[in-house]
C-alpha positions as CSV (number, residue, x, y, z in Angstrom):
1,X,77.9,-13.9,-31.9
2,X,76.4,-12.8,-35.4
3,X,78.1,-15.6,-36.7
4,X,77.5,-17.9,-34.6
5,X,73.9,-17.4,-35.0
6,X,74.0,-17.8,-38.8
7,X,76.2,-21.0,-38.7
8,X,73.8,-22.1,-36.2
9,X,71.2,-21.3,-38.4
10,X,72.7,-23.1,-41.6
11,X,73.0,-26.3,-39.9
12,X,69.2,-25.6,-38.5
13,X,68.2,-25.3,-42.4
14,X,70.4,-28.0,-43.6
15,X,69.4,-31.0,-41.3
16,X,66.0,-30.1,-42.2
17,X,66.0,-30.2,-45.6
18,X,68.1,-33.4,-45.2
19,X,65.8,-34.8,-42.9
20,X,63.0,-34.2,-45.7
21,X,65.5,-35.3,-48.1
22,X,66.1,-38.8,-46.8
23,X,62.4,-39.4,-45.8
24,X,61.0,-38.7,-49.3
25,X,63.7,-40.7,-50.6
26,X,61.8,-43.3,-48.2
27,X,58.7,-43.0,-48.8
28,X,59.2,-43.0,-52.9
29,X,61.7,-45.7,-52.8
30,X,59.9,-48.1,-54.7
31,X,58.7,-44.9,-57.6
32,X,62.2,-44.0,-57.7
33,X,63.5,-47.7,-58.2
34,X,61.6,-47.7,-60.8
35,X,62.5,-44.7,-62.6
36,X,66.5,-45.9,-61.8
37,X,65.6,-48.8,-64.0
38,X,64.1,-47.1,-66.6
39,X,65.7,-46.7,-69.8
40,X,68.0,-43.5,-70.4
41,X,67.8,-42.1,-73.8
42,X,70.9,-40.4,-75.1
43,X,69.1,-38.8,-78.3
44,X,65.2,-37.1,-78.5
45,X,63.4,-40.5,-80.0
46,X,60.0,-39.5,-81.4
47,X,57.5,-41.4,-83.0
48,X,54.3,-40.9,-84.6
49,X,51.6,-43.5,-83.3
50,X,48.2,-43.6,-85.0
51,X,45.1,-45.5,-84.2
52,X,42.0,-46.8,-86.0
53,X,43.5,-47.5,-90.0
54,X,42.5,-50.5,-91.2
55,X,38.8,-51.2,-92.2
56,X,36.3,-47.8,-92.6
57,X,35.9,-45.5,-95.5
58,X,37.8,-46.0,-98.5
59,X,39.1,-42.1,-98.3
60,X,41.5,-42.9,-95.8
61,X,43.3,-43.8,-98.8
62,X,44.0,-40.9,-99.9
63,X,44.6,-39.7,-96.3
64,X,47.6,-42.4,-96.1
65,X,49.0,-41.2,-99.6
66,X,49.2,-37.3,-98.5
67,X,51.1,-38.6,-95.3
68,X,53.4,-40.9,-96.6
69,X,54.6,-38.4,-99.1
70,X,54.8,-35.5,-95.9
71,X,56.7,-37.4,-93.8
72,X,58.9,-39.0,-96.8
73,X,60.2,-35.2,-97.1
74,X,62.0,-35.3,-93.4
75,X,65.0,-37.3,-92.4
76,X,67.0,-37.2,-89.0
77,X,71.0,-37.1,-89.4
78,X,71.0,-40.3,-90.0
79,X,68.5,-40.6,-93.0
80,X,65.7,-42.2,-91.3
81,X,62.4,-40.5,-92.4
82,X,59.9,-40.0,-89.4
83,X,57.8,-43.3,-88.8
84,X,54.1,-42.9,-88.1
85,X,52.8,-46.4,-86.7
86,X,49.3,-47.5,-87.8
87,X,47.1,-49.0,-85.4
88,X,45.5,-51.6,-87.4
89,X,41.7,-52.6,-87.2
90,X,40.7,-55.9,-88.7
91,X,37.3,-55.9,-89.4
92,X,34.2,-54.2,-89.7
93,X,30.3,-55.0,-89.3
94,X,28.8,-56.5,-92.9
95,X,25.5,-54.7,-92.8
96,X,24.2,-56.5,-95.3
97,X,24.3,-59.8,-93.5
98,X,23.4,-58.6,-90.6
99,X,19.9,-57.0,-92.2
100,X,19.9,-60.4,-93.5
101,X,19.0,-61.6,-90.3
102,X,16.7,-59.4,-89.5
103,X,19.6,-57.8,-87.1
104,X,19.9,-60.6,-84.6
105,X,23.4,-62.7,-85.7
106,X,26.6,-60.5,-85.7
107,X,28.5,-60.8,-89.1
108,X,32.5,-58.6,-89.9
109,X,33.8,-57.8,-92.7
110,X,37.5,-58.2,-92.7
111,X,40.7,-56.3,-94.2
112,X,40.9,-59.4,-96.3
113,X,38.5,-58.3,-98.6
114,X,38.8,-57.2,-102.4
115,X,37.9,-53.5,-101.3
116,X,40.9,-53.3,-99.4
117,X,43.4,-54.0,-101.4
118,X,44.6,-50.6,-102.5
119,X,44.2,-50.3,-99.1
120,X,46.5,-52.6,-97.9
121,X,49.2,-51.4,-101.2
122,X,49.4,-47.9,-100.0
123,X,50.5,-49.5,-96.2
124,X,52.6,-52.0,-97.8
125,X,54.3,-49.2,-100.0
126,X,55.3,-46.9,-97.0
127,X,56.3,-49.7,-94.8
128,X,59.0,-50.3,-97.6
129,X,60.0,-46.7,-97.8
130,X,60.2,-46.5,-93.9
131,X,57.0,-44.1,-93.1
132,X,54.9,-46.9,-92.1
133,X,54.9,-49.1,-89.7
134,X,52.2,-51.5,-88.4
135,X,50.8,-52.7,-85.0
136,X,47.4,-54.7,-84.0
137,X,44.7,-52.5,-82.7
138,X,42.4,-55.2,-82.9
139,X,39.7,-57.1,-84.8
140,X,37.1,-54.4,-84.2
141,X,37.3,-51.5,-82.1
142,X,34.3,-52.8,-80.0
143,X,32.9,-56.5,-78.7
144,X,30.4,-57.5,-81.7
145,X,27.9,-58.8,-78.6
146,X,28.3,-55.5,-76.6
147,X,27.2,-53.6,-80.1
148,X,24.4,-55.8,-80.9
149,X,23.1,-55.7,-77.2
150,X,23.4,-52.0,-77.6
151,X,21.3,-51.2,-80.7
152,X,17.7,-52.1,-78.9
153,X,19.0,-50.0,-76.4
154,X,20.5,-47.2,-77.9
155,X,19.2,-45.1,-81.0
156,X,22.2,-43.4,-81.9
157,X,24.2,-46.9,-81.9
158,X,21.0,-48.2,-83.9
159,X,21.2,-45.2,-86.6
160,X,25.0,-45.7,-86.6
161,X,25.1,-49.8,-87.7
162,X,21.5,-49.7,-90.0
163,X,21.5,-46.1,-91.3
164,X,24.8,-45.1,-91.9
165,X,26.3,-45.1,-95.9
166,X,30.1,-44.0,-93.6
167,X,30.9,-46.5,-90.6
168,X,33.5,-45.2,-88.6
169,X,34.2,-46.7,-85.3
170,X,35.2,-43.8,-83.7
171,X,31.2,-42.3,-84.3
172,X,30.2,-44.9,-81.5
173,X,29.6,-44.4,-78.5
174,X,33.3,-44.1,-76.8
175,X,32.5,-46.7,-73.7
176,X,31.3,-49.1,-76.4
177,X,34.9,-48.3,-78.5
178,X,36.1,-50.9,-75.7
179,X,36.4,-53.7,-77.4
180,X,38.1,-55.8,-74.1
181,X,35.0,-55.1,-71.6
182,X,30.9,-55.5,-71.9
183,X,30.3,-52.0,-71.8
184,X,26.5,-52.3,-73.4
185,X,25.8,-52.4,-69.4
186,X,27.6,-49.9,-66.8
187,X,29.4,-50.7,-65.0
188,X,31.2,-52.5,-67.4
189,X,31.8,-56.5,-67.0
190,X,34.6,-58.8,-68.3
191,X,34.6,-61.7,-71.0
192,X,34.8,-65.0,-69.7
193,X,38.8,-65.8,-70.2
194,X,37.5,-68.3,-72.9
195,X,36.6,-66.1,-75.2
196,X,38.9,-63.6,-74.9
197,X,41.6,-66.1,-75.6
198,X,39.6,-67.1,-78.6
199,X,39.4,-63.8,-79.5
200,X,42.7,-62.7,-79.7
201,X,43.7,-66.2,-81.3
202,X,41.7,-65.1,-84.3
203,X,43.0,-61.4,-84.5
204,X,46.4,-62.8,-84.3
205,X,45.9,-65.5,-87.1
206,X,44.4,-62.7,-89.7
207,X,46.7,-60.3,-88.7
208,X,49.5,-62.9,-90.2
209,X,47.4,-63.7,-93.1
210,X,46.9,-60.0,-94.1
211,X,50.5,-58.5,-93.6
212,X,52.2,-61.6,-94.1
213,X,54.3,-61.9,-90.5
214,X,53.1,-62.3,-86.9
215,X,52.2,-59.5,-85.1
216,X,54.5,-58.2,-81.9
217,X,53.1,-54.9,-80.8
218,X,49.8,-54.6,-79.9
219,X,47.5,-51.3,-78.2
220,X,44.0,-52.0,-76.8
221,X,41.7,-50.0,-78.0
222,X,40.8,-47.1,-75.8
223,X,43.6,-48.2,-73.4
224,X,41.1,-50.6,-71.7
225,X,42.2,-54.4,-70.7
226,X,42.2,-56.9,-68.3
227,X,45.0,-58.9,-67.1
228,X,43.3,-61.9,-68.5
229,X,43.5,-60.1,-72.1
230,X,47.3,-59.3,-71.4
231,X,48.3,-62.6,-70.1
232,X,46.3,-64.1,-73.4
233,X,48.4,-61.8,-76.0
234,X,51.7,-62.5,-73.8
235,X,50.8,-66.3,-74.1
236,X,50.4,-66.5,-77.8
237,X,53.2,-64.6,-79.2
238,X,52.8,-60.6,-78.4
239,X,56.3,-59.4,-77.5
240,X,55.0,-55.5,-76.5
241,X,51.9,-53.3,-75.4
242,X,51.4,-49.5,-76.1
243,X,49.8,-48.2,-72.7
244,X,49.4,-44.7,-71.4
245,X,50.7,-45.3,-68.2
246,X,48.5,-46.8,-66.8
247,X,46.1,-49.9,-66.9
248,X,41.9,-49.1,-67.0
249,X,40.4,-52.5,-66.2
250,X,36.5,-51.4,-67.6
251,X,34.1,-48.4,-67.6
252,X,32.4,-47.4,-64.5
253,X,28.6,-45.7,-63.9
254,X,29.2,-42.6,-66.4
255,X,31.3,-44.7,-69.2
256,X,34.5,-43.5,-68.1
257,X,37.6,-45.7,-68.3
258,X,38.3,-47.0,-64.6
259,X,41.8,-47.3,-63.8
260,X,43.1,-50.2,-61.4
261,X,45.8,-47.9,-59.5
262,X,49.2,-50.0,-61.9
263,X,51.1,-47.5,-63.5
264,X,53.8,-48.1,-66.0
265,X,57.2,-47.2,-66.6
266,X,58.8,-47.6,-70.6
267,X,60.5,-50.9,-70.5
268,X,58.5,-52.9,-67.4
269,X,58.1,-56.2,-68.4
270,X,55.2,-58.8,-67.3
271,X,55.5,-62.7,-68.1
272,X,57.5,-61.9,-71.4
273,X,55.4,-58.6,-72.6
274,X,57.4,-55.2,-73.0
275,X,55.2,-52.2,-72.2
276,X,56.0,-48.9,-73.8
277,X,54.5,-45.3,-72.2
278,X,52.8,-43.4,-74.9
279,X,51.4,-40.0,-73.2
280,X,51.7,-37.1,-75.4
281,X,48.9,-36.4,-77.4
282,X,49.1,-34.3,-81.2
283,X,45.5,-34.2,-82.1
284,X,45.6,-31.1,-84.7
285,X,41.9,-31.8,-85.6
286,X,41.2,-31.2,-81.7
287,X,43.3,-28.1,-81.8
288,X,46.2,-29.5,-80.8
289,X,49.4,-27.2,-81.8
290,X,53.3,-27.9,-82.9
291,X,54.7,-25.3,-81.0
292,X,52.8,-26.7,-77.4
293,X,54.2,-30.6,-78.4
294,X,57.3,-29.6,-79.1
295,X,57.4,-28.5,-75.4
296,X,56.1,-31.6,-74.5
297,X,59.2,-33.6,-76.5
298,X,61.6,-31.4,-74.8
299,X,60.2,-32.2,-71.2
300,X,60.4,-36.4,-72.4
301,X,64.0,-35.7,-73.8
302,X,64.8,-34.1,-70.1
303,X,63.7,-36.9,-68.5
304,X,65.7,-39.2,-71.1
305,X,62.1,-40.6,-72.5
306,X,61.0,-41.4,-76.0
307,X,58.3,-39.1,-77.2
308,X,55.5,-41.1,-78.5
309,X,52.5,-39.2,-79.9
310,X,49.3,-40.2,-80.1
311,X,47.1,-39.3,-83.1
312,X,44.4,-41.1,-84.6
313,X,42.7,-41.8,-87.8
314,X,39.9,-38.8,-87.4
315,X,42.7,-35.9,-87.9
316,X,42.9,-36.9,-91.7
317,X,39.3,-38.3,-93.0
318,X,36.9,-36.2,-91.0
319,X,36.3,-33.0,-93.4
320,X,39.2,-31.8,-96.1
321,X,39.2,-28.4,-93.6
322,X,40.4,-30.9,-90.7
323,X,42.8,-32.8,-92.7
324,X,44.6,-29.4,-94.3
325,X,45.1,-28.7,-90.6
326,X,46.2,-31.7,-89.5
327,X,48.7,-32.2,-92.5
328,X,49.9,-28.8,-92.1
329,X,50.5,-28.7,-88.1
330,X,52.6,-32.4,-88.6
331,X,54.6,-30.5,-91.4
332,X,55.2,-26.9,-88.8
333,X,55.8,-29.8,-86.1
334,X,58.2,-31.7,-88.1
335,X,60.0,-28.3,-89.2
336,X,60.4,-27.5,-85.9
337,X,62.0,-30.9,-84.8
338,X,64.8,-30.5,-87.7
339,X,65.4,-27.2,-86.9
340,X,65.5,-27.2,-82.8
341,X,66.4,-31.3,-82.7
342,X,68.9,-32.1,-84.6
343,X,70.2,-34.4,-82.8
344,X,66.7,-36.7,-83.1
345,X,66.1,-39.9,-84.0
346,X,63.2,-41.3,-86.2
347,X,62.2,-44.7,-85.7
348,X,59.5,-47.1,-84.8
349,X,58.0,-48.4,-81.9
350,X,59.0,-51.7,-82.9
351,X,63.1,-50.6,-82.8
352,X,62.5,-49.0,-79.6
353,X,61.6,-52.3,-77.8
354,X,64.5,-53.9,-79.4
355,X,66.9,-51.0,-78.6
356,X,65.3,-51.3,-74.8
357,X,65.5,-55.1,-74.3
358,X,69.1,-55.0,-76.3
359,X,69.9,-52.7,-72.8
360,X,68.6,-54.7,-70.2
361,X,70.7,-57.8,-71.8
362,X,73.8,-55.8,-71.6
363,X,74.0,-55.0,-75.6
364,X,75.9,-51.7,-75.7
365,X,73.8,-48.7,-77.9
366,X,74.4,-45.4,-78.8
367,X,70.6,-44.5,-77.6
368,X,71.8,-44.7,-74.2
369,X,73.2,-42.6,-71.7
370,X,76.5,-43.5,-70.5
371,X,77.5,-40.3,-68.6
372,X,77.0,-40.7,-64.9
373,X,76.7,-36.8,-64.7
374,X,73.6,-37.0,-67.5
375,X,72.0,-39.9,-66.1
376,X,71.9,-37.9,-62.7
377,X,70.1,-35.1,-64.3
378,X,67.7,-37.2,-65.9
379,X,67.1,-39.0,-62.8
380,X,66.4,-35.6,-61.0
381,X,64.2,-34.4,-63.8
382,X,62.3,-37.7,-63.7
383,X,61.8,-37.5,-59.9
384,X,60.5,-33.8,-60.2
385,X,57.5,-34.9,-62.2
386,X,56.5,-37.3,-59.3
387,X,53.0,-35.3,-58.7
388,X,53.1,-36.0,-54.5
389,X,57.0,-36.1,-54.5
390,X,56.9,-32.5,-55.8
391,X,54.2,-31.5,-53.7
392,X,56.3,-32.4,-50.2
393,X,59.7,-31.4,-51.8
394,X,57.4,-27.4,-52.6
395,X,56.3,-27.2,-49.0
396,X,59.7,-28.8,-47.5
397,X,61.8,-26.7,-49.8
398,X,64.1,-29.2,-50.8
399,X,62.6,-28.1,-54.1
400,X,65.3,-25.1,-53.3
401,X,68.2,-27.9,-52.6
402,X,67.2,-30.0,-56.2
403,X,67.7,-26.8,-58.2
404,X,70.9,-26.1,-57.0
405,X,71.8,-29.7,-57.9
């Protein structure tokens, strides 16, 4: 009878867990599609992605030098030094011709300028020694209209374009930062498709002029766009996007980036453009900590993912106390990655697309995963980190069934 009663009960447990099994396999089929068809990275791929080089204050110069020469000290087992992408801004507002005008007509200063070209040298020099490696962030960080509507409007935005020796983009205001949306009114509104298209035409044309070959990889500025801005870039010649994860279409009532409910997966593809996930963040300026995203490249290398991690230009130019910490936490966190990872890989975000669009045309790599065991596990790890799957599988207990998998 007593075992009766527990075979009875077994089969009681196991058709239910089943049964929750089988209907959140339902009701995430299209999720886990998705993650199926993701890529399935064999080694830890990290790479260093930071925003907002380009035009600004001359000490960034110094800033690039330091880094170069960190980073040149570091090498995976195959030689490659660590690869910190710079997010390249184009231009910058030319105060004096805009006080010219008594502050009514607009007028940029580009990269292309004389002051720039030690600049430019100390980029050129570490893209040749294989520290740097360039994308398009834009032509500014803002819409020139949405900052000249703004300065009546706004004091601080005022102080910052006619009374400031030290223009940095990232002082503004952070709604006004993007440059793909009128945000000098909230709700933010959209460009007309004309001039967006215009827009990114002339980006695209300096960009070629400065660095000498087309741009390919492109991330909007604050993670902000419309599907008008990435049908325009997909049109004239961009091959892949940097996106968190998702797509914010504008900024709502309080300035806050409003996201369209599109999420992304690394290696989705829309009307020719690749999008890569970048969602780790190593802000050392912000407190950020080598030891915490470590942790966060072991979780992407459990789920098979690259690790790309966001910094930006404000770690290394804002105070020497904030640039010795931000140097030193990327030298502990590349310790670290040698020591613990040694079987990473350094490279850019530019080899990753090609090593991902290589795989879906059936071009064999040794960054994938060809064990059917290993590609399970990923697949289960990836599937754990579905927030709302994991909530139902917690309260189902098939959370007890996938850990004994």
């Amino acid at each position: 009878m007593a075992v009766t009663i527990i075979i009875d009960t077994l089969l009681i447990i196991s058709l239910w867990l089943l049964g929750w099994l089988f209907f959140l396999l339902l009701r995430y089929a299209t999720d886990i599609k998705k993650l199926l068809s993701e890529p399935m990275l064999k080694h830890p791929v990290i790479i260093f992605e930071s925003d907002d080089w380009g035009t600004g204050p001359l000490k960034q110069q110094n800033a690039l030098v330091q880094i170069s020469e960190l980073l040149s000290r570091f090498s995976d087992s195959k030689g490659q030094h660590p690869v910190m992408t710079l997010g390249i801004i184009l231009a910058e507002p030319d105060i004096d011709k805009i006080k010219a005008t008594d502050g009514q007509v607009y007028h940029k200063r580009t990269l292309a300028d004389t002051r720039y070209i030690p600049l430019l040298e100390i980029i050129h020099k570490g893209v040749a020694q294989g520290v740097f490696s360039v994308h398009l962030h834009g032509m500014e960080h803002f819409w020139p209209a949405s900052l000249m509507h703004s300065v009546d409007k706004n004091a601080k935005v005022k102080q910052w374009l006619f009374a400031n020796d030290n223009l940095q983009t990232e002082d503004l205001p952070s709604e006004l930062q993007s440059r793909w949306v009128d945000s000098s009114c909230l709700p933010s509104s959209e460009h007309s498709e004309e001039d967006i298209y215009r827009a990114i035409d002339e980006e695209l044309r300096l960009y070629k002029n400065i660095f000498g070959q087309a741009a390919n990889i492109v991330v909007p500025p604050t993670f902000v766009w419309t599907d008008i801005v990435e049908q325009a870039y997909a049109a004239q010649g961009i091959e892949t996007m940097i996106t968190p994860g998702r797509q914010c279409i504008g900024r709502d009532k309080q300035g806050q980036p409003a996201p369209n409910g599109r999420y992304f997966f690394n290696g989705e593809e829309n009307e020719g453009l690749l999008f890569l996930v970048r969602d780790d963040y190593f802000e050392p300026a912000l407190g950020h900590k080598a030891e915490t995203v470590l942790q966060r490249i072991s979780d992407k290398i459990k789920c098979g993912r690259p690790a790309l991690l966001e910094m930006h230009r404000f770690n290394f130019i804002n105070g020497a106390k904030n640039n010795t910490t931000s140097l030193q936490e990327l030298e502990k966190l590349l310790q670290l990655i040698v020591a613990d990872l040694s079987d990473a890989r350094f490279i850019s975000a530019e080899q990753l697309a090609t090593i991902i669009r290589n795989d879906k045309r059936g071009i064999n790599s040794e960054y994938m995963l060809d064990s059917s065991l290993q590609r399970f596990k990923v697949i289960l790890a990836r599937v754990k980190l579905l927030f709302q799957f994991n909530s139902f599988a917690k309260y189902s207990g098939i959370n007890l069934l996938l850990k004994l998998v």
